[in-house]
NUTOR-274951 format. One record per atom (N, C-alpha, C, O): atom name; x negated, y negated, z negated; residue number from 1; residue in three letters. Coordinates in nm, 3 decimals. Atoms other than C-alpha are relative to their C-alpha. Layout:
REM residues N
name: CA; u: X; v: Y; w: Z; resi: NUM; resn: ALA .
...
//
This chain:
REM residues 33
name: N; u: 0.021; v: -0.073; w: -0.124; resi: 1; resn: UNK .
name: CA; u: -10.607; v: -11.950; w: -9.673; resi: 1; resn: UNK .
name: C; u: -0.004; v: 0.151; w: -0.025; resi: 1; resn: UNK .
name: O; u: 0.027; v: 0.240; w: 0.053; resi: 1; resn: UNK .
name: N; u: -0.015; v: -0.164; w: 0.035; resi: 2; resn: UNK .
name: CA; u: -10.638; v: -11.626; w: -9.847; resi: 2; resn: UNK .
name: C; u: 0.067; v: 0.068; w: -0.130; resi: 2; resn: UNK .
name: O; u: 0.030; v: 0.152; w: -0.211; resi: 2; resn: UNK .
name: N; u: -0.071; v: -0.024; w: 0.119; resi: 3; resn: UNK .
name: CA; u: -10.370; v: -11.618; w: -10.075; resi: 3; resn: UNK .
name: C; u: 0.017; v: 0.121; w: 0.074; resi: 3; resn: UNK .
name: O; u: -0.082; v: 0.193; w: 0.082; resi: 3; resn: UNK .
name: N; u: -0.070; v: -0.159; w: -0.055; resi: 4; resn: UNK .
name: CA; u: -10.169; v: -11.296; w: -9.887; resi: 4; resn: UNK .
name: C; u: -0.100; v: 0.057; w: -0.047; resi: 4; resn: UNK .
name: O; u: -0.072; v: 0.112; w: -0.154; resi: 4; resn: UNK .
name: N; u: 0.008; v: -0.117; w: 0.020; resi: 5; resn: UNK .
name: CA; u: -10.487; v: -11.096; w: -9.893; resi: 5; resn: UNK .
name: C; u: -0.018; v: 0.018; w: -0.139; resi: 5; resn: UNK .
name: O; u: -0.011; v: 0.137; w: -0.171; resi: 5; resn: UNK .
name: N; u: 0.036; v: 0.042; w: 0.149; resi: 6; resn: UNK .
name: CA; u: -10.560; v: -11.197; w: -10.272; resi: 6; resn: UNK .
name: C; u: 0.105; v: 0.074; w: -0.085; resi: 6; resn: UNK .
name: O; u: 0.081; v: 0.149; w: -0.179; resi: 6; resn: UNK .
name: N; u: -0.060; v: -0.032; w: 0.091; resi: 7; resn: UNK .
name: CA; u: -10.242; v: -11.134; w: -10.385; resi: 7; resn: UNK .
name: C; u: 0.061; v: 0.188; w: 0.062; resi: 7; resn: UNK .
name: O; u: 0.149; v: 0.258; w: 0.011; resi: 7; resn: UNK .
name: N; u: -0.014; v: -0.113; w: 0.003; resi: 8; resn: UNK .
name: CA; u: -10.243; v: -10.806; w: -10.220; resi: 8; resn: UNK .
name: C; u: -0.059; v: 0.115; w: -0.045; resi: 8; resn: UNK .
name: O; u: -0.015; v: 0.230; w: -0.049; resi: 8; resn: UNK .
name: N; u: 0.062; v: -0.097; w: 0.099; resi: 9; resn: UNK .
name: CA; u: -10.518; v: -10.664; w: -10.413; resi: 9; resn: UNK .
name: C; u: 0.048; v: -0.022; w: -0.096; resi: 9; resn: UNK .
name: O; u: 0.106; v: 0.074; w: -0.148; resi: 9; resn: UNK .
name: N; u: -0.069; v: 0.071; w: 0.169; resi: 10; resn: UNK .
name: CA; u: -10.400; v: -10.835; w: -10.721; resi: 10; resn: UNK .
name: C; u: 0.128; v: 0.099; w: -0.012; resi: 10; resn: UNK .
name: O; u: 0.157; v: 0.143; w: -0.124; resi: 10; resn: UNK .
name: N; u: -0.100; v: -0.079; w: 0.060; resi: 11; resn: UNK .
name: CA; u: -10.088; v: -10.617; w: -10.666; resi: 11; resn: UNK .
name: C; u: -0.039; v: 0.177; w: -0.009; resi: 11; resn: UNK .
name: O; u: 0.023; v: 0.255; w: -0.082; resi: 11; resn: UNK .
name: N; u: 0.054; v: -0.110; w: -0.015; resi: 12; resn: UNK .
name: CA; u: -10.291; v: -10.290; w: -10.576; resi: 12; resn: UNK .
name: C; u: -0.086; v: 0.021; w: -0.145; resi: 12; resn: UNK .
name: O; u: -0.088; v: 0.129; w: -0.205; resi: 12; resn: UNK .
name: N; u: 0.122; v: -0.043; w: 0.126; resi: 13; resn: UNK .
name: CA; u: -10.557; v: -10.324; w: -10.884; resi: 13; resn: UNK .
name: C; u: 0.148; v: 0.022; w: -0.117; resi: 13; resn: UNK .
name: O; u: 0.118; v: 0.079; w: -0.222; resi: 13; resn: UNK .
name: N; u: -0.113; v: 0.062; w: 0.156; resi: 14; resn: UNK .
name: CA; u: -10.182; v: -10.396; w: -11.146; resi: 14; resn: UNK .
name: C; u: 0.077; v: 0.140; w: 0.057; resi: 14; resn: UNK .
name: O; u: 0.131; v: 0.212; w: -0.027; resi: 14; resn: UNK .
name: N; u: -0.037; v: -0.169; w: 0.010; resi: 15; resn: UNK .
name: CA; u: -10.064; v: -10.050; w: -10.967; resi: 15; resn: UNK .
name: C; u: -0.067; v: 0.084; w: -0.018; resi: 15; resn: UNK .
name: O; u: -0.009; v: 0.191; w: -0.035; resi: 15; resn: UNK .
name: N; u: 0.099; v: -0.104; w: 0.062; resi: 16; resn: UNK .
name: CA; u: -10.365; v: -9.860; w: -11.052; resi: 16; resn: UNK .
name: C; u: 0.000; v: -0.029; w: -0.128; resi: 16; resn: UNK .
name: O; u: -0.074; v: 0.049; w: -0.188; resi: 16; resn: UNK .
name: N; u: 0.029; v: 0.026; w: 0.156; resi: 17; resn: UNK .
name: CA; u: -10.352; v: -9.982; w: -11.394; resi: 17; resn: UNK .
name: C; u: 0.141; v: 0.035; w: -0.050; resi: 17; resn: UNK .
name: O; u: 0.135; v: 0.031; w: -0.173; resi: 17; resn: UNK .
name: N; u: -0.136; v: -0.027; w: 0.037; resi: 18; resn: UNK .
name: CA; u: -9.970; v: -9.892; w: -11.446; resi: 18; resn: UNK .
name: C; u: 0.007; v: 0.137; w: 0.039; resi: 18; resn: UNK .
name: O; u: 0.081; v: 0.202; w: -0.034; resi: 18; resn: UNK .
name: N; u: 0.002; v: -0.134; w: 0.021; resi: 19; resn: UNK .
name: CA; u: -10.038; v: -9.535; w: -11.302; resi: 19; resn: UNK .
name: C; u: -0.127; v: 0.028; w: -0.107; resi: 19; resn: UNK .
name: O; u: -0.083; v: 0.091; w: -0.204; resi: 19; resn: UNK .
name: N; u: 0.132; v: -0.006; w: 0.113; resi: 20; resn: UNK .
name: CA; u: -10.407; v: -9.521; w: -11.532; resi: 20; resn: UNK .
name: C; u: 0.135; v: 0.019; w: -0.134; resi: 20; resn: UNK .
name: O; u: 0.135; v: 0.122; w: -0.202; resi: 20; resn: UNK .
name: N; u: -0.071; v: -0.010; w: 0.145; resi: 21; resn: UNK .
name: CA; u: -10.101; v: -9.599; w: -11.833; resi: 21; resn: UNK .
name: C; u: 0.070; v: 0.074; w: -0.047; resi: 21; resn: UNK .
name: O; u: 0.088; v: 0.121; w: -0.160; resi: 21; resn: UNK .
name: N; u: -0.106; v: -0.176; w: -0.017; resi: 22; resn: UNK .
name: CA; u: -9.862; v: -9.335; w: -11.722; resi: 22; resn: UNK .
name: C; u: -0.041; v: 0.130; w: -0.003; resi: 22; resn: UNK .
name: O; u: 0.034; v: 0.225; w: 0.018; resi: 22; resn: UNK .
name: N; u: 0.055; v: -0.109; w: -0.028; resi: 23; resn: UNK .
name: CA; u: -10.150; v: -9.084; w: -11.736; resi: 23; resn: UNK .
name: C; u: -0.031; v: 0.069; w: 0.114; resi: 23; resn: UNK .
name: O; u: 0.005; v: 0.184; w: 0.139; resi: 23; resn: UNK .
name: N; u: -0.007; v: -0.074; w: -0.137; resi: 24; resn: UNK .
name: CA; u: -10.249; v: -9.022; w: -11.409; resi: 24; resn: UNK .
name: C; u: -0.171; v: 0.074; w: -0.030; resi: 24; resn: UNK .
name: O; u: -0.252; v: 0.054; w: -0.120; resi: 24; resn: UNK .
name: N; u: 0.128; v: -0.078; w: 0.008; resi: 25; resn: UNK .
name: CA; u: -10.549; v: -8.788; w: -11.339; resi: 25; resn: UNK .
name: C; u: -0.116; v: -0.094; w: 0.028; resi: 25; resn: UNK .
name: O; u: -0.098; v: -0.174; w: 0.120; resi: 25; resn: UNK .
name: N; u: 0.066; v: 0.134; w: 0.005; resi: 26; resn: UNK .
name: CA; u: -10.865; v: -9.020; w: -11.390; resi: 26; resn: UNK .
name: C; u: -0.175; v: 0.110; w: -0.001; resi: 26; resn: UNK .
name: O; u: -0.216; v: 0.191; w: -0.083; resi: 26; resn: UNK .
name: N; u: 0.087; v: -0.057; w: -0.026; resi: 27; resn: UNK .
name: CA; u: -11.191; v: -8.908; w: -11.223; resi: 27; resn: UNK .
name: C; u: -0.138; v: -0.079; w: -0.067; resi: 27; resn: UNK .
name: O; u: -0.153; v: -0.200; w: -0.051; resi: 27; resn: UNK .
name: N; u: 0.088; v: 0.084; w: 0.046; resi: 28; resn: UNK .
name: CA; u: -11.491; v: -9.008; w: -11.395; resi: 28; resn: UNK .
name: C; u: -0.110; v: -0.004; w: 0.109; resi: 28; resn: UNK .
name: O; u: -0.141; v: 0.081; w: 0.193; resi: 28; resn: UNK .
name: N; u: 0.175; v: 0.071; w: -0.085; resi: 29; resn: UNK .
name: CA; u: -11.823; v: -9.201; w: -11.225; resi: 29; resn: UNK .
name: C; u: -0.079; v: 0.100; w: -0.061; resi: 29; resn: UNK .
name: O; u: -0.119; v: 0.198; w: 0.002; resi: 29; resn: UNK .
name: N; u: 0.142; v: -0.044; w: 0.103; resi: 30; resn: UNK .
name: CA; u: -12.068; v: -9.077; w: -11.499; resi: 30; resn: UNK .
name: C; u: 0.019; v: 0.179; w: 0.008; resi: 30; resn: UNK .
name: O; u: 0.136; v: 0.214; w: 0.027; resi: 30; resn: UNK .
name: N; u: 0.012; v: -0.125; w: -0.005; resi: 31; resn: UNK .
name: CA; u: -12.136; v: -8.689; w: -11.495; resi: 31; resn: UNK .
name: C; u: -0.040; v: 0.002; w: -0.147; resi: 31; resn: UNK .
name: O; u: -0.150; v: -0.048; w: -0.173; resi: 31; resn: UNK .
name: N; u: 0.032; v: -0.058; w: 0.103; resi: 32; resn: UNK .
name: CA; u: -12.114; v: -8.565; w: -11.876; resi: 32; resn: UNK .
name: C; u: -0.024; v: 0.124; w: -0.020; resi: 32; resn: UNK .
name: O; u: 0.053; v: 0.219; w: -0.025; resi: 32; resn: UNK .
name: N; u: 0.054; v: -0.130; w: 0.055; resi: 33; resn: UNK .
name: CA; u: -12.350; v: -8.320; w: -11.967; resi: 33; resn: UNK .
name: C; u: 0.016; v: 0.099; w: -0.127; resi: 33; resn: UNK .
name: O; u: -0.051; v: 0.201; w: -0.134; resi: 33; resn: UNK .
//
């Protein structure tokens, strides 16, 4: 019943991880002091 929206994150999280590999600009969570 929820394949479509499943596999539409599934393809959204595998394009953030293929720009992340290509070097894209990568904002960090944590604030280093």
């Amino acid at each position: 019943a929820h394949l479509p929206a499943r596999r539409e994150m599934l393809q959204r999280w595998a394009d953030y991880l293929d720009t992340l590999r290509m070097g894209a600009q990568v904002i960090p969570l944590v604030k280093v002091a």
